[in-house]
N, C-alpha and C positions, 0 to 999 in steps of 0.2 A: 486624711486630707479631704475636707468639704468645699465645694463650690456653689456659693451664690452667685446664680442666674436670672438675669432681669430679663421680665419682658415688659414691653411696656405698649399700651393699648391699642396701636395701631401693626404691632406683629404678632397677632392670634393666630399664627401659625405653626401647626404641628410639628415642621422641619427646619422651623427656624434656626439660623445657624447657631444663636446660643444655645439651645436645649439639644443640638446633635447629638453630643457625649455623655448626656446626661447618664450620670452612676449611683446608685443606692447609698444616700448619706450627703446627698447633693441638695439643694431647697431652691425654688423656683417664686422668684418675687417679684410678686405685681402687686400693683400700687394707685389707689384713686384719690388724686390728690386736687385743693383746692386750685391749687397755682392753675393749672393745666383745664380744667373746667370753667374757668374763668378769666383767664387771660383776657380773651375780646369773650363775651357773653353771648356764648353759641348756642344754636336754637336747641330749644328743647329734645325737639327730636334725636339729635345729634348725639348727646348728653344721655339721652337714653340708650340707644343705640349699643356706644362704645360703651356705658358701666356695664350692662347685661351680658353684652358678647364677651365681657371679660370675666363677668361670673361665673357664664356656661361655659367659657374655654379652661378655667381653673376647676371646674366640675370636672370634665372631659381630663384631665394632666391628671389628677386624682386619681379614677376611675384606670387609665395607666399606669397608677404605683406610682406616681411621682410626690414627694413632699415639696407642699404649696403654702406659700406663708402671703397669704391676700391681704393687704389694707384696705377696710373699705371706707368708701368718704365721710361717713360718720359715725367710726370709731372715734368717741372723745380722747384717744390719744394720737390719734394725726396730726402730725405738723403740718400739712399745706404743700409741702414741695418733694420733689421726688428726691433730690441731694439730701434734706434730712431725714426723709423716711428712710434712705439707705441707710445714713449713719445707724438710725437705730435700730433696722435690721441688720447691719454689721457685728454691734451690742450686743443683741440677744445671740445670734446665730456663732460667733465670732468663725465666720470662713477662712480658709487658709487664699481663697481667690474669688474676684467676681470676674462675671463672663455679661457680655452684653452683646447686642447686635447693635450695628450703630443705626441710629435714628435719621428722621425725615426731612425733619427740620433744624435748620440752624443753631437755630437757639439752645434746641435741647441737646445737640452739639457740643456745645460751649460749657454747659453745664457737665454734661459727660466726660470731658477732658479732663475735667475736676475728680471723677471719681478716685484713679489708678485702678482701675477695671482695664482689662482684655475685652479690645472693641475689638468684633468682627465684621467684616463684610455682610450687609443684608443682600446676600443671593436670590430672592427671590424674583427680583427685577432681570429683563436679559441681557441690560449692560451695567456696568457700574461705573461711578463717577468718573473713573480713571479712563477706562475706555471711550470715555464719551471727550472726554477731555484730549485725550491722544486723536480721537478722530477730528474736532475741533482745528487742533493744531494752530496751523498759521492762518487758517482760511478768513478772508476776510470778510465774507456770509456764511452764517450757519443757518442754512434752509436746513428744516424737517423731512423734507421730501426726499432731499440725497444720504440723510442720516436714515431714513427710512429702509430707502433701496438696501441700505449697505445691512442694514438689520434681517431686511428679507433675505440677504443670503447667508447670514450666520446664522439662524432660527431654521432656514429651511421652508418655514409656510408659506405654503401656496408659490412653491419654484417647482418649475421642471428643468432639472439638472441646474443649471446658470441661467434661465430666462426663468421671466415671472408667466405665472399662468393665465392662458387667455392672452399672450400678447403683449400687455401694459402692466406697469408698477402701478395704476391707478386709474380707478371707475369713479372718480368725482363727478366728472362732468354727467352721468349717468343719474345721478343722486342727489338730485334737484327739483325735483316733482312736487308742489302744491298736493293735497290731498282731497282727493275730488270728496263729496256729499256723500256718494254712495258707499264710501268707501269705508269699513265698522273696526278699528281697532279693536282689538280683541281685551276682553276683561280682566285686568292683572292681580297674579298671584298676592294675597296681603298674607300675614302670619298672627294668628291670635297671638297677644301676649299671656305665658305664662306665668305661676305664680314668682318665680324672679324676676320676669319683665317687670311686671306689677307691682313689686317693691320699690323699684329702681325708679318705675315711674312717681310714685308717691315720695318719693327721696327725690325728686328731682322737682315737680312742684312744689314741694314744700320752700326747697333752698333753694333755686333759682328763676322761681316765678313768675320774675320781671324779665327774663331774657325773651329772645324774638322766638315768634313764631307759636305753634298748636300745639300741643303735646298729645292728643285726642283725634281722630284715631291714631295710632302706634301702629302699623304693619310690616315692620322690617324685621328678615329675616335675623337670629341673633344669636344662631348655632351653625356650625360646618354643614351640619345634614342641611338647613332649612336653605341655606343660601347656594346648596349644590340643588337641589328644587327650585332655589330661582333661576339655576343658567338652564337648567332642564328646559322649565318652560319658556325663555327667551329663546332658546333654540329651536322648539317646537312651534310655538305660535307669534316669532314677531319677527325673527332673524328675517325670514322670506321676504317679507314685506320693508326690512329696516331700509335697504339699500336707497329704493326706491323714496323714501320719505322720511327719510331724516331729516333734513334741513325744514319740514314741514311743520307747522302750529294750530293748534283747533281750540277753540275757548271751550272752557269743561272738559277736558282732556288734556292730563297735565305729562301723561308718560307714553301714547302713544304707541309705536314699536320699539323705543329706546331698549334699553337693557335694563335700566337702573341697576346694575351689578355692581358700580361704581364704590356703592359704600360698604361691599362685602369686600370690593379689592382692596382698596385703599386699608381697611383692617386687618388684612389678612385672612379672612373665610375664604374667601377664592386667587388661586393666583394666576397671573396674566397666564403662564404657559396650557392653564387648564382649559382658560375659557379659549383660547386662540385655538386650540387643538379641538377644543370640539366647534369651533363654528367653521372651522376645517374642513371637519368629518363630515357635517352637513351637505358644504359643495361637494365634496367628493362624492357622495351618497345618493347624491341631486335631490336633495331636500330643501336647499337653498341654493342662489343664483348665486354667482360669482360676483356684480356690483356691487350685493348686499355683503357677501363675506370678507371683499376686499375693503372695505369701508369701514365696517365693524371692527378688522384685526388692526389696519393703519390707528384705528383710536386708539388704540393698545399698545400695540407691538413701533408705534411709529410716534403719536402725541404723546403721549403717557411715559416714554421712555426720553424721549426730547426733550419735555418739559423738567424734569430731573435731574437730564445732565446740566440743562442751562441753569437749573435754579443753584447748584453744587459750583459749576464754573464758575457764574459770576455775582454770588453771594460773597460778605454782605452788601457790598456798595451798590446792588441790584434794585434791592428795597426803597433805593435813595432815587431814582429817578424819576423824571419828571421833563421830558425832552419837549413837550409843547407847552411846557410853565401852565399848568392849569392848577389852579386854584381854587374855585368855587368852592364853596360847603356841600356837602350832600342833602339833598330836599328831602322834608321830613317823610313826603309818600313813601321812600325805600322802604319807609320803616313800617308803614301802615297799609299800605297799596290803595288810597283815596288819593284818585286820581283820575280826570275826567278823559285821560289818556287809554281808551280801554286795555292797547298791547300792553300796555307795564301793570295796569291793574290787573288783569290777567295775569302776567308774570311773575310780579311779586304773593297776588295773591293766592298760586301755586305755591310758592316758595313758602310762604306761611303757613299752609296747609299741609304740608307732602315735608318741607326738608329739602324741595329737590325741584330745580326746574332742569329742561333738556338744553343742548349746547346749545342750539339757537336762540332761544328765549336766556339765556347768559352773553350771548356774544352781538346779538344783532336787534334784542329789546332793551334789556337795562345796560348790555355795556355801550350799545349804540349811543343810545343816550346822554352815560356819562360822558362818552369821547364828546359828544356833539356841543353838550353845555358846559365843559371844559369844569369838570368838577375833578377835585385835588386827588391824586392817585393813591394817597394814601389813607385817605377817609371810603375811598370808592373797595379798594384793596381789604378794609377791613371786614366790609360790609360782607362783601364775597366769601371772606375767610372766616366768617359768625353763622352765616343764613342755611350752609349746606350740609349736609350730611355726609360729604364726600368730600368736604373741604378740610385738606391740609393741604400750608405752607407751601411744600415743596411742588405741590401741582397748583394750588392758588395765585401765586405770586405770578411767576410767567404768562400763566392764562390774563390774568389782569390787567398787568403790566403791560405787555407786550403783544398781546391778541386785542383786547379788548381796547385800549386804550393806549396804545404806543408811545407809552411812555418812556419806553426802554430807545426812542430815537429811532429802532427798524432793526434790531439784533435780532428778533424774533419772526417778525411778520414783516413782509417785504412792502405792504402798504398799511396805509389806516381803514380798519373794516368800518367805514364811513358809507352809512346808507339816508335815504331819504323816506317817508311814508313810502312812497310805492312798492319797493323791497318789501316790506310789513303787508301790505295790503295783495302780493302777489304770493305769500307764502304762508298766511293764513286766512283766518274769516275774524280776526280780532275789528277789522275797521268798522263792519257792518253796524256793530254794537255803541260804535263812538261818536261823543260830542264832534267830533270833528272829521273832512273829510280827503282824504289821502290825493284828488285829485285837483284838490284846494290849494297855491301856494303862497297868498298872501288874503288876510284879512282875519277877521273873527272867527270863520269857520275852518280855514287853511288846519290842516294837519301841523304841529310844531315842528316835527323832524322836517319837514320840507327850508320852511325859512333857516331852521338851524344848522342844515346840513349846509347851506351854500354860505352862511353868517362865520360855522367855523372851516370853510376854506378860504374865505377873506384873512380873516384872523389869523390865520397858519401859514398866509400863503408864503414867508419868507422859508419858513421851515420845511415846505413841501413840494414848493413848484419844480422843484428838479427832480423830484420823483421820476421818472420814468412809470410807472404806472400809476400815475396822477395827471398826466398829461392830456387826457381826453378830457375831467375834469377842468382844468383849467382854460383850458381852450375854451370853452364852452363859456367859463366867468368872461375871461377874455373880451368875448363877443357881448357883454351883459351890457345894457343901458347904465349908465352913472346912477340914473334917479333912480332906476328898480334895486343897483345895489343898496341906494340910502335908505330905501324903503325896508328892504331883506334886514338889514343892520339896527336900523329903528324898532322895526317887530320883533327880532329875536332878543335886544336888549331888553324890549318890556317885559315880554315872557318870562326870561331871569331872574329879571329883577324882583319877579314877584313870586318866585318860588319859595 
């Protein structure tokens, strides 16, 4: 009796519940396939990223004693899709059973069910869809913050006995600080590629050289060791500092104290309980302060498991919203970052370069944006879902949806993260560098976000004036001159229109 075990590229993990049992006579199938690479036309980086890590983690299964039967993307006998790359590893192998962990996203869901494969629970998350959905229940808001709490006592981290440590479930308000001049981010770990990176690379230029973004430099970790060296050193040189300056931006400094570990979790090189425990270990050690560890695990142990249940809960009819009817096209700068707007040329132009910009420059430069010029959530959604190296689905979709662009109507995020220039210009040094100026709010040199912010609460106000925390906002329009709204409405339609 043999068992074919799939794993498939975003569970590069050694404990993965399919490969628990593994037994001598058993074969472990992974698979690079076109479908999947190309679906939306994900950045180079990305592409590199996940084929390499998958080569090294079938090295490492090897090296184990395990028999590995790897497709690679261009083997001339690939079909394209991982349903017929089974069949024909079924063929060859003929298993008496396959075993699989279930997947992240939907789609490959749906395709899964197809198999008659024994799907498991992917454990390595700390709730699973079920739980998240029993906590859900009848509640009529599903805030992050009490699904949070409720995690902080099942996990344990950073509790004393039934209280949270320090007093509060949360050091936000702490974690707000602009990044003074003086202050020198420290120089982040990159990973030479070796001679399988280098392959993959040149497989990856070849075939998909029209996709977004740089392929050049390559620095992402793309083995277990290399990406346990990258929590090392975020724990050592940035954690201390993260607390304090997260929400913070600096042109030419595209990762700051971030973690970027993101694209090692979301693949499985690292998993949430490893990195949580040790930036733990830090506070407790007083290596790191407490605003910074509580900030750091909440991404984790709080976003990151939220975003999951709700993509699980209310998929697929999730994907389909669109709660402020925004439609616009997406402007070609996403795709180029020319644009006289320095925050988003900056942003995207990280984004091109890296694979990776940080949560603020995602939620308060380009998603600001799209919310404010009411651009179509499903063109904005792809964009998200193509550009990053940490982007899947099951964390994309909410994030976009529902954080960025509340589209989801308020399931997610209890307001619209709607800012003006000043926000931008109080949390980085991007305006210094720009045509235009943040303290401007109508005319030629006026900042866009200024007109635009107050253009789409005109435009929404049916949708939002009962917001309860939109209420200062509106007050404010309330009090506004007629002519200065016609004027606000005039400039921001030209601006539009000309994108």
């Amino acid at each position: 009796m043999s068992t074919l075990r799939i794993v498939l590229g975003d569970q590069l993990t050694r404990s993965l519940s399919s490969l628990r049992d593994y037994e001598p006579g058993d074969t472990v199938l992974m698979m690079e396939v076109l479908e999947e690479a190309s679906y939306v036309r994900h950045h180079k980086q990305k592409l590199t990223l996940v084929f390499s890590a998958m080569r090294h983690f079938a090295e490492d299964l090897r090296r184990d004693g395990m028999s590995v039967d790897y497709v690679t993307l261009d083997d001339p006998a690939n079909t394209g899709s991982f349903t017929t790359e089974l069949e024909r590893a079924a063929a060859r192998l003929a298993p008496s059973r396959i075993v699989v962990t279930e997947p992240g996203e939907y789609r490959v869901r749906q395709m899964m069910d197809t198999w008659g494969a024994e799907i498991r629970n992917d454990d390595r998350f700390f709730a699973t869809p079920a739980s998240f959905a029993a906590w859900a229940g009848a509640r009529k808001q599903l805030r992050m913050e009490f699904f949070y709490r409720d995690m902080r006592r099942l996990s344990g981290l950073l509790m004393d006995g039934d209280e949270p440590e320090g007093g509060q479930w949360n050091f936000d308000q702490d974690n707000r600080k602009a990044l003074p001049k003086d202050v020198l981010p420290p120089k982040r770990q990159r990973f030479e590629p070796d001679a399988i990176t280098r392959g993959v690379m040149t497989m990856v230029a070849e075939r998909f050289g029209g996709h977004f973004g740089d392929l050049e430099p390559f620095g992402w970790a793309v083995t277990r060791t290399d990406a346990l060296e990258a929590l090392s050193h975020f724990i050592t040189a940035c954690l201390p500092n993260f607390g304090d300056y997260q929400d913070a931006m600096r042109q030419g400094n595209a990762f700051l104290f971030h973690s970027i570990l993101s694209p090692y979790l979301n693949i499985g090189l690292l998993t949430p309980r490893e990195i949580c425990d040790a930036a733990e270990a830090a506070w407790r050690s007083g290596d790191a302060p407490l605003n910074a560890v509580e900030g750091f695990i909440r991404q984790i142990l709080g976003w990151r498991e939220y975003v999951r249940g709700l993509y699980w809960l209310k998929m697929p009819g999730y994907a389909e919203t669109n709660a402020l009817a925004a439609h616009r096209a997406l402007p070609g700068f996403y795709w180029t970052g020319k644009t006289e707007m320095n925050c988003l040329a900056q942003s995207i132009g990280d984004t091109m370069r890296h694979a990776y910009a940080h949560h603020i420059q995602r939620l308060m430069v380009t998603g600001n944006f799209a919310l404010l010029a009411g651009l179509d959530p499903k063109e904005v959604q792809q964009w998200y879902l193509l550009v990053y190296a940490d982007a899947y689905e099951w964390v994309e979709l909410p994030n976009t949806h529902g954080m960025a662009l509340f589209a989801d109507g308020g399931i997610m995020a209890s307001k619209p993260y709607a800012a003006s220039g000043a926000y931008i210009n109080r949390m980085s040094n991007y305006c210094a560098g720009c045509a235009y100026r943040p303290d401007v709010k109508l005319g030629p040199k006026a900042c866009p976000f200024n007109y635009l912010y107050w253009d789409f609460l005109m435009r929404n106000e049916q949708a939002l004036k009962t917001n309860p925390r939109m209420a200062m906002p509106y007050r404010t329009l309330a009090k506004m001159d007629e002519a200065k709204k016609t004027e606000i409405t005039a400039e921001a339609r030209a601006f539009l229109d000309n994108l």
